[in-house]
N, C-alpha and C positions, 0 to 999 in steps of 0.2 A: 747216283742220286743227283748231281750236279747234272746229268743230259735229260733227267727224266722230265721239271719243266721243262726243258726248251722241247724237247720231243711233244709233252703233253698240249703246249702252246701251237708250235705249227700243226698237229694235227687236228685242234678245236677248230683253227682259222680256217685249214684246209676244209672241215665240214659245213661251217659256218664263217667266213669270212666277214660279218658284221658284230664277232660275239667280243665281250669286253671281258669275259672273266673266262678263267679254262672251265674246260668241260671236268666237272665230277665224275661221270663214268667212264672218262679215257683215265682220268688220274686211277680212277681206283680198280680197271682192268691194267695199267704199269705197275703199279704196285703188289698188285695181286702174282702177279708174274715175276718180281722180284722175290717177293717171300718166298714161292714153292722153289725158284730156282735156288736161294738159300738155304732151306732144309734140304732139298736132296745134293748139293754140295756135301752140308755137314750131317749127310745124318744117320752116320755111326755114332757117332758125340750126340745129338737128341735120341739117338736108341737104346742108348748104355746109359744114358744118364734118368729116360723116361720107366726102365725098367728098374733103375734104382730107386728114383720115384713111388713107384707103386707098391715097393717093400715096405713102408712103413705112410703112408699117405697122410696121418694127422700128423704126426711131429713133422714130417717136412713141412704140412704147412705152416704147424704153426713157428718153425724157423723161419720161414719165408716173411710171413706175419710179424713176427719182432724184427728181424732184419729192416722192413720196411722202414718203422720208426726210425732207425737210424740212418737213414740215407733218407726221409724227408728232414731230421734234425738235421743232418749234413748241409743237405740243399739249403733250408732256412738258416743258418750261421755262414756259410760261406756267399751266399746271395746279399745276405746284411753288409757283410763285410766290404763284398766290391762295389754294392751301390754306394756303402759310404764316400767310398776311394772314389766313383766314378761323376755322382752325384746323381746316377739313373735311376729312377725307381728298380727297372729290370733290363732284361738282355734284350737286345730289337728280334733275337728267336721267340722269346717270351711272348712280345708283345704281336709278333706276327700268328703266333699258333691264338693268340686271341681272338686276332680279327677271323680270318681262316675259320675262328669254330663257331662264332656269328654266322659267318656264309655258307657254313659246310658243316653242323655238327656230327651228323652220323661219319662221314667221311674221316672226320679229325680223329673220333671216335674210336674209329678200328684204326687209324694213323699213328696211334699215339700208344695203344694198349696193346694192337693185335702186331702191327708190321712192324713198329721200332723197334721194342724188347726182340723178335723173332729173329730179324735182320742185323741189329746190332748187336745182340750175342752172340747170333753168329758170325762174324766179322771180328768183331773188337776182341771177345775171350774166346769163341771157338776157331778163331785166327789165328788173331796178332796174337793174342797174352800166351794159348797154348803152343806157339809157336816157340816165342820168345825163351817160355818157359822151361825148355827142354837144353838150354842153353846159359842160363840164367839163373838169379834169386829170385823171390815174391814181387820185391819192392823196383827192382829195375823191370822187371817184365811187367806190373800193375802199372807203372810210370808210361811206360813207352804205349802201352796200349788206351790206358787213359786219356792223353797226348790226343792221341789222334780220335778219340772218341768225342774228345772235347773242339778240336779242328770243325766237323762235321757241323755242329751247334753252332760255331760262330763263321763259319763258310762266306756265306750271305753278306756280312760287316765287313770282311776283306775282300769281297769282290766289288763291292760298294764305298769302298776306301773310309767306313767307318771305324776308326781303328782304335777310337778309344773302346770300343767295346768290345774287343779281342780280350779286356782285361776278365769277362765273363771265362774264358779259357779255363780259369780257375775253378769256376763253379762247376761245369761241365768233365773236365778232368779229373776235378774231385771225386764227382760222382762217377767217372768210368772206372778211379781208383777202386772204389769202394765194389761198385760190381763184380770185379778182379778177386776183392776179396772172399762175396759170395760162393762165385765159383772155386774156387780155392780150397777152401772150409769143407764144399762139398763134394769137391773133383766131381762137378754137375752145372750143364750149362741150362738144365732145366732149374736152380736153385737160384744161378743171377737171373734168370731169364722171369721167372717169378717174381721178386724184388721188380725187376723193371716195371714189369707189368702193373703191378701193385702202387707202385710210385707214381708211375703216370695217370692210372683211372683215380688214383686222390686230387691228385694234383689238379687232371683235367673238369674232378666235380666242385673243385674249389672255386673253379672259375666262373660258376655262375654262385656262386655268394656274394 
């Protein structure tokens, strides 16, 4: 995720060497090409999980559905908490997926809903945490994979020597905690992967209020 701008970048230049903004359909042919390569990686874990799924489809969702509440409550108390510490309204990831969905909303659209939950479930719980897990408790395996779920989110602030905003780590790690424990609950990375999905199309319609 960190080579895909610069990838995305020299190749708009390369087609266009006058353009000031990346190309949208290079981004979202890399992208697109990341996802499928993440499903067919993991995708005994979306098979097992999509067929549990289908046994009973209204309760799961509406677990999914209450789940949500709690991990935007999360997000909104632990976001209050480090702007107060930080004195930022929000995280420069926040305020970049803003500008980004001004320039680009269909693209942020399926960025946000479709590739993140799909990608980062499979990485972070159908990875790290189940990895961890086999080896491990809940709370150190949900730690460590949160950890680095939250890394991702503030990436950008550390390569930019922004570092007071690394304190957002929090926010982001909380919520990768809490995904952990979706998955968890339901030994289904279709159940955190739902949550994600759910969390972020609120989140993302929030943004034009």
């Amino acid at each position: 995720m960190f080579l895909v701008p610069v990838l995305a970048r020299n190749l708009t230049l390369f087609l266009n060497p006058n353009a000031i903004v990346m190309s949208i359909p290079i981004l979202t042919i890399l992208y697109a090409i990341i996802l499928v390569l993440s499903v067919l990686i993991t995708r005994p874990l979306w098979q097992e999980a999509w067929d549990s799924f289908k046994q009973n489809i209204v309760r799961n969702l509406f677990e999914i559905i209450t789940m949500t509440f709690f991990v935007l409550a999360l997000n909104f108390a632990l976001s209050m908490v480090v702007s107060l510490i930080t004195g930022t309204p929000e995280s420069v990831n926040q305020e970049n997926i803003k500008v980004n969905t001004t320039i680009a909303p269909i693209f942020m659209l399926f960025s946000s809903v479709i590739f993140a939950p799909i990608v980062e479930e499979s990485v972070f719980r159908g990875g790290i945490f189940s990895y961890c897990r086999k080896y491990m408790g809940f709370v150190p395996s949900a730690i460590i994979s949160g950890f680095f779920f939250g890394c991702i989110h503030v990436m950008g602030s550390f390569i930019t020597f922004q570092f007071t905003d690394l304190v957002y780590l929090v926010v982001y790690g909380g919520l990768g905690f809490f995904f952990c424990y979706c998955y968890e609950k339901k030994n289904s990375i279709v159940s955190s992967a739902g949550v994600h999905a759910l969390n972020n199309l609120i989140s993302f319609m929030l943004l034009g209020v």
